[in-house]
Each structure stands twice: as C-alpha cells, then as structure tokens.
C-alpha positions in Angstrom: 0.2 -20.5 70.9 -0.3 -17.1 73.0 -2.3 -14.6 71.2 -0.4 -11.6 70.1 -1.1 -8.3 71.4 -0.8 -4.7 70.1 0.7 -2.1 72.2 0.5 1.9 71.5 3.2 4.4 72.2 2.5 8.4 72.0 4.5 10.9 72.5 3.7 14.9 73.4 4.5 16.3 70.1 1.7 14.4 68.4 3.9 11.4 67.4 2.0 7.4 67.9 3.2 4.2 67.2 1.8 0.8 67.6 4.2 -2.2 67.7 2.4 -5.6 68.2 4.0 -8.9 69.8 3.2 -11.0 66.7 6.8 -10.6 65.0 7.7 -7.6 67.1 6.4 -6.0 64.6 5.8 -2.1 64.1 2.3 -1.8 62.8 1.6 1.9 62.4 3.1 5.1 62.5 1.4 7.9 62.2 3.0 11.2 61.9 1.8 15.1 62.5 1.8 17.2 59.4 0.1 20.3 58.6 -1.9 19.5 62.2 -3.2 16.2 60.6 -2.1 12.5 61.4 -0.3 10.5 58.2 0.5 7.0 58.6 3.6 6.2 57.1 3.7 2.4 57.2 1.7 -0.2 55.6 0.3 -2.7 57.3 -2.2 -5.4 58.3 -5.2 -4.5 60.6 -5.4 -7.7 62.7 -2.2 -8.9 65.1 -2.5 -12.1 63.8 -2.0 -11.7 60.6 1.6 -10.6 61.5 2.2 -14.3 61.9 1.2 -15.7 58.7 2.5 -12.9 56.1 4.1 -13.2 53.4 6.0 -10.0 53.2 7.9 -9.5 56.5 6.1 -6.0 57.0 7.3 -4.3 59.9 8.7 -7.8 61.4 11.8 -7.9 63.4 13.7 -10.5 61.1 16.6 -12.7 62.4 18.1 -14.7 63.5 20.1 -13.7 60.2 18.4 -10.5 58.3 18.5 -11.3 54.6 20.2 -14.0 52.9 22.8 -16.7 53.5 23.2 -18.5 50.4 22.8 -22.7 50.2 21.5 -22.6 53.5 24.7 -23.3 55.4 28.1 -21.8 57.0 31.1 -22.4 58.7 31.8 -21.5 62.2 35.0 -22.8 63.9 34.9 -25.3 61.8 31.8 -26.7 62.2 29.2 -26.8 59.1 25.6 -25.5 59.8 23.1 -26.3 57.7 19.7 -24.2 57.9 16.6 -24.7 56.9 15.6 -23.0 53.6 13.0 -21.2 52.5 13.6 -19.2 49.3 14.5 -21.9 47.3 17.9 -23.7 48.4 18.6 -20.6 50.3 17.7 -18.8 54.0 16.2 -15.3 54.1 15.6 -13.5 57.3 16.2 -16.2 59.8 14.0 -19.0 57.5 10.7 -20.3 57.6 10.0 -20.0 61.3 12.3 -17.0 61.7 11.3 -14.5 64.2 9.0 -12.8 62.3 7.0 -16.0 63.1 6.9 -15.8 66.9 5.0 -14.4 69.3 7.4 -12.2 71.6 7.1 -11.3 75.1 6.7 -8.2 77.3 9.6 -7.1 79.1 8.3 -3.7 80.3 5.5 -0.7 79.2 5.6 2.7 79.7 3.9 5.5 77.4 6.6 6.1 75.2 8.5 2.8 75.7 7.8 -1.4 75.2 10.2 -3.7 75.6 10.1 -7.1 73.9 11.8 -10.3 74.0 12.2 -13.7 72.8 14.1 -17.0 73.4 15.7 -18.8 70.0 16.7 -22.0 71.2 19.6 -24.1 70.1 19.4 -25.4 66.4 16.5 -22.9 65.9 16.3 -23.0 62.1 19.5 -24.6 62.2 21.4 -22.2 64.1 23.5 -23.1 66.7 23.4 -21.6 70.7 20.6 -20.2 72.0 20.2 -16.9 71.6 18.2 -14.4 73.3 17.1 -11.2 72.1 15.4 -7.9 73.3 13.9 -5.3 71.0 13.5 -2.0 72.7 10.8 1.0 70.7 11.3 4.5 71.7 9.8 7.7 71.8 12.3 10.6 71.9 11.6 14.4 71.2 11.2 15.9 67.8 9.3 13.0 66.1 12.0 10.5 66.8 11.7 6.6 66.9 14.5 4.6 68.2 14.2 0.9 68.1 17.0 -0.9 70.3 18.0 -4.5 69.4 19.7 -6.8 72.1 20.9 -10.2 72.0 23.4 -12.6 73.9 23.9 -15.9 73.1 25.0 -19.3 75.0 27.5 -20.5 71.8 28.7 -19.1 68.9 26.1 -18.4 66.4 25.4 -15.8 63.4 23.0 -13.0 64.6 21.7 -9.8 62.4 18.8 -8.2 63.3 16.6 -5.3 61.4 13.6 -4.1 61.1 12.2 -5.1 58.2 9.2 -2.0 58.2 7.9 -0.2 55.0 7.1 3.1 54.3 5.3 5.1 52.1 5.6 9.1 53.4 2.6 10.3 51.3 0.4 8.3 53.5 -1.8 6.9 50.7 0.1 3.3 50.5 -0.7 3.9 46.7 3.1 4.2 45.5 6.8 5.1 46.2 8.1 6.2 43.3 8.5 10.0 43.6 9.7 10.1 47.0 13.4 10.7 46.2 16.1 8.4 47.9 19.6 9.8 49.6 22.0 6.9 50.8 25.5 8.2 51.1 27.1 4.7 49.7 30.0 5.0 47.2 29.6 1.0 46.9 27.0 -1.4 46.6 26.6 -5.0 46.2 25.9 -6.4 42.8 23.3 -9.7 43.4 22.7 -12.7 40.9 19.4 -12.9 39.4 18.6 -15.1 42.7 19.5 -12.1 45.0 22.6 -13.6 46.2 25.7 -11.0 46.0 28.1 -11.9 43.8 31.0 -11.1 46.1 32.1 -7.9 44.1 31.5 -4.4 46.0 30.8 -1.9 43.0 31.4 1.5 42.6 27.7 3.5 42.2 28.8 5.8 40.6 27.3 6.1 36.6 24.6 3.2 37.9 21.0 3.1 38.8 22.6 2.6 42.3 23.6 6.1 42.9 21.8 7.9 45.1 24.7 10.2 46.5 22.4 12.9 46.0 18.8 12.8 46.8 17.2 10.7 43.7 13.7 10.6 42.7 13.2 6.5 43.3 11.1 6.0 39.9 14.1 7.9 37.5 16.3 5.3 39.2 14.2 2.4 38.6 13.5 3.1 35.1 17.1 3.5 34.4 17.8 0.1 36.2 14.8 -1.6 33.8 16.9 0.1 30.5 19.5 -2.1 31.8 20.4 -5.8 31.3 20.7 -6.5 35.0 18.7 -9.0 36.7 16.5 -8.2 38.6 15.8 -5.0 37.4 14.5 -3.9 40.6 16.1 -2.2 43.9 16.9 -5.3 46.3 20.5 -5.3 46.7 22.5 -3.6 49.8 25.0 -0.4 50.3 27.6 0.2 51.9 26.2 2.6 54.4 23.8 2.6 57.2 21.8 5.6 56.9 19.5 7.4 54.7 17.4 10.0 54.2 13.6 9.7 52.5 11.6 12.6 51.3 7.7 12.0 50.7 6.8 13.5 46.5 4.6 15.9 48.5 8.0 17.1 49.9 6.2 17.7 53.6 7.4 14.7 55.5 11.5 13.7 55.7 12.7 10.7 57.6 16.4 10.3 58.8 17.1 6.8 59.2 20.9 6.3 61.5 22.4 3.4 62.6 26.3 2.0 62.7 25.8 -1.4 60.6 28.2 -1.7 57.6 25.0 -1.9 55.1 21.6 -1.0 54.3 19.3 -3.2 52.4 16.6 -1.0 50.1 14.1 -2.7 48.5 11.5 -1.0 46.0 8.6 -3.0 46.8 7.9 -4.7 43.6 6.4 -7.6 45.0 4.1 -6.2 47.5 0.8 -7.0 44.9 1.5 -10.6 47.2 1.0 -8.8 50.3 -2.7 -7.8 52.0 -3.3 -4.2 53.2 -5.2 -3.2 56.1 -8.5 -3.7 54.2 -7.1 -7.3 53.2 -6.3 -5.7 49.1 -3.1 -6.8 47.9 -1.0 -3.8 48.2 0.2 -2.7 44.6 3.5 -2.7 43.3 6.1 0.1 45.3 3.3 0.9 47.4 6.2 1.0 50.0 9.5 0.6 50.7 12.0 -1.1 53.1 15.5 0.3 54.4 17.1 -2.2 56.6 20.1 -1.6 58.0 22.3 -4.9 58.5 25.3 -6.5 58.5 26.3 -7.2 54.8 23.7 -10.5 53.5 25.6 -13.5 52.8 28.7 -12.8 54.9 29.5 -15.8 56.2 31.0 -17.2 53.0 32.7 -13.8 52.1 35.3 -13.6 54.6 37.3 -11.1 52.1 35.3 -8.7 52.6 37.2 -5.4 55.1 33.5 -4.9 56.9 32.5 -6.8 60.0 30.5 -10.1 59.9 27.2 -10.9 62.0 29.7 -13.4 64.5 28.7 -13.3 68.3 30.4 -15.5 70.8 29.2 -16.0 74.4 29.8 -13.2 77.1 29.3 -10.3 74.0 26.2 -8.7 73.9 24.7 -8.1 70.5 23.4 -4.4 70.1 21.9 -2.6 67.3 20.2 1.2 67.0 17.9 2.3 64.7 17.2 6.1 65.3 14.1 7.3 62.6 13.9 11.1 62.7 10.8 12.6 61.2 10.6 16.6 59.7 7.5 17.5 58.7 9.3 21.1 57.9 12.1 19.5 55.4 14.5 21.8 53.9 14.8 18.8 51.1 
C-alpha cells in the first residue's frame, strides 16, 4: 500500500490546515485568536494512524455517510447487500470504506489540495464504480471550504461528509459548554441501535432543541433524565448548518452546506479513540457535525427530502463552507 502523506495549507490571515491522504482526512486546524494559534480538531499525530482508527476522526466517509440499516437496499429493483460492520448494519461506507484508503493527489497549491479516489464496482457491496474528488480550501476571513465530487459508471447510493471533530477551546479536554445552534424544527428519533425509526419529530420541548444557541452539557443532561435510548446526541436534523461557540466564547464556527440533514454527535465514545500523544481521548472531548443526506434513506422512500441516488452522467457535488470568528457577537 502507498504510504500516506500529509499536506499543509496556510492562508495570509493566520489560518493552517493540514489534511493527509490516509482517509482524506483533515488532521489539524489551527485557528488565530488573541494573536495565538488554537487547534480546533482532534487528532492523531502519525498519517498512518488515519488508516486503522477506530473513530472516523476527520475521515472523509462514504461511499454512504452513516447508516443503512441490514446492510442492504433496493435500486431499480435490484437488492444490494453490503458488507457490515456495526453489527448487521453499514456505517459510513463499511469496513473498508473510504476512510480506509489512501487517496491520491490531484493538484497543490498553498491554499488548495485536491484529492481523489477510485471505488470500484461492488466496493463494499456497492454497485458502479464511483469516483470521487475532495477539494480543501482556503478563502478569506478564516474560511475552510471542503468540495466533494463524484460521478459514477452505474447507479449507486453516494453521501459523502466529513466526518471531523472539534473542540473550540483547544484543550481536546471537553465539549460540553460550548453551546450548540442548529436551526432544525425536526429531527430524527433513532432505536437504541442508531437506526431512525422513520418518524421526523418535532424538537420542540426535547433535549433536541437547539433553535437557540444551547449550552451542549444542559442538553445532554436533560436527554440522560429521559428514558430514551441512547441517552446521548447521535441522531440527525433536519437542517444543514450550524453554528458552534467555544465556553470561552472567543472562537465561533459557521458550518453551511445544502444537504437535507446534519448528523451531531456528542462524542461519548471517543475514551476508544487515541489522541495525538496516543491517550484515549475522554468522553465529549470533541464533537462531530456532518452534514448528509438523511442515514438510512434508502428504505424510507416516504420521506419529502431527497435521497443519496446518483445515476451515470450526474455529477455528485457537496459544499462544506466552515467560517471561523474569533470576534463572535455570540
């Protein structure tokens, strides 16, 4: 297998990225504020271990971003059936997903790499071969914009994120006083497995509701009074964007994109995951926003919001803008 690389982007205003090839991942961001770098993801400090992780950390994930339930789905009327990996079911793509690949470089610049990679036919079951592009940005005003691309020789499912975590006090120690904006009216309810139920349910009264800007641990602990299961933030909204303030309240990120939903997740099992010293990270040491088409679509044709279907001669394309503030009027 190639090695995997590590490439880093910089940009005037004091913004630096570093994305490796291993996963396409995005390994480090670090942001000005108050004059001083913070690094706002967590991460691992050798390429390599991008390919062996166990907790998707910065990873492009496809070909299908979260979870398609039984490992299978209708398409034309063919059956697929995938390969699993979280117990009967598929999450982000499976086990060999593209978190697990080593990409390629398309082009370099300062403030621009472009990636690629080749998923053959009946890659983790999937049908057609598909082949995808992700694009990282620099843009003025501490702005990130990660471009995902794909085309694909037969019908297929495709939804791609990024799958990064963030922690905007820079100390990777814990979440849970940033506070949380998602403009979603609706979210969807999961089984205790993470599969949605099919239901799209009103935030409003719920630990879901973060209309207004929402300190993360209030939400949590009001989720934990409850008797859902899990009693931990991994379910989807119906929105795409959101907005995250640091509990220092001197770093915002926007996140923007135009896919129906956006995955959070709390972080609750990160203790499983290494840190750039190789210590398991501790419980909501970070957190993951991943915009997406809605998980589990395929066998919820019901639902109003597009599926993740591309045929051949569309071309697949996602944008993730991140806008930092290190001024926030939050």
């Amino acid at each position: 297998m190639t090695q995997p690389t590590v490439h880093e982007l910089r940009a005037a205003d004091g913004l630096s990225i570093a994305v490796t090839t291993a996963g396409a991942a995005w390994m480090s961001c670090q942001v000005p504020v108050q004059g001083q770098p913070r690094e706002v993801l967590l991460g691992y400090a050798r390429a390599a271990d991008y390919l062996t992780q166990p907790g998707y950390l910065g990873a492009i994930v496809g070909r299908y971003a979260n979870r398609i339930a039984q490992s299978g789905f209708e398409l034309d009327g063919q059956t697929h059936a995938l390969l699993p990996n979280e117990g009967p079911h598929q999450l982000h793509g499976g086990p060999a997903g593209f978190h697990r690949q080593v990409w390629q470089v398309v082009s370099e610049a300062p403030d621009r790499l472009v990636l690629s990679h080749t998923s053959p036919d009946g890659d983790q079951g999937f049908p057609g071969e598909l082949k995808v592009r992700a694009a990282y940005e620099l843009l003025p005003r501490l702005t990130v914009r990660l471009t995902l691309e794909a085309t694909t020789s037969a019908p297929t499912l495709c939804n791609l994120s990024s799958h990064a975590y963030f922690n905007l006090d820079g100390d990777a120690q814990d979440i849970r006083a940033h506070r949380l904006h998602i403009p979603a009216s609706h979210y969807l309810p999961v089984r205790p497995d993470l599969i949605p139920t099919g239901e799209q349910a009103a935030v409003a009264g719920t630990p879901f509701d973060f209309r207004e800007p929402r300190r993360i641990g209030d939400a949590l602990q009001a989720l934990q009074a409850t008797d859902a299961q899990p009693r931990s933030h991994d379910h989807c909204w119906l929105a795409g964007s959101a907005q995250l303030v640091s509990s220092d309240g001197a770093l915002c990120l926007t996140l923007d994109s135009a896919q129906p939903g956006l995955q959070f997740y709390a972080g609750e099992f990160l203790p499983r995951t290494p840190d750039r010293q190789g210590r398991p990270y501790p419980a909501h040491a970070g957190l993951a926003l991943e915009p997406q088409a809605l998980p589990d679509s395929p066998h919820h044709p019901e639902w109003p919001q597009p599926g993740a279907v591309l045929r051949p001669g569309q071309v697949y394309r996602h944008h993730l803008t991140y806008r930092f503030n290190a001024a926030p009027s939050a």
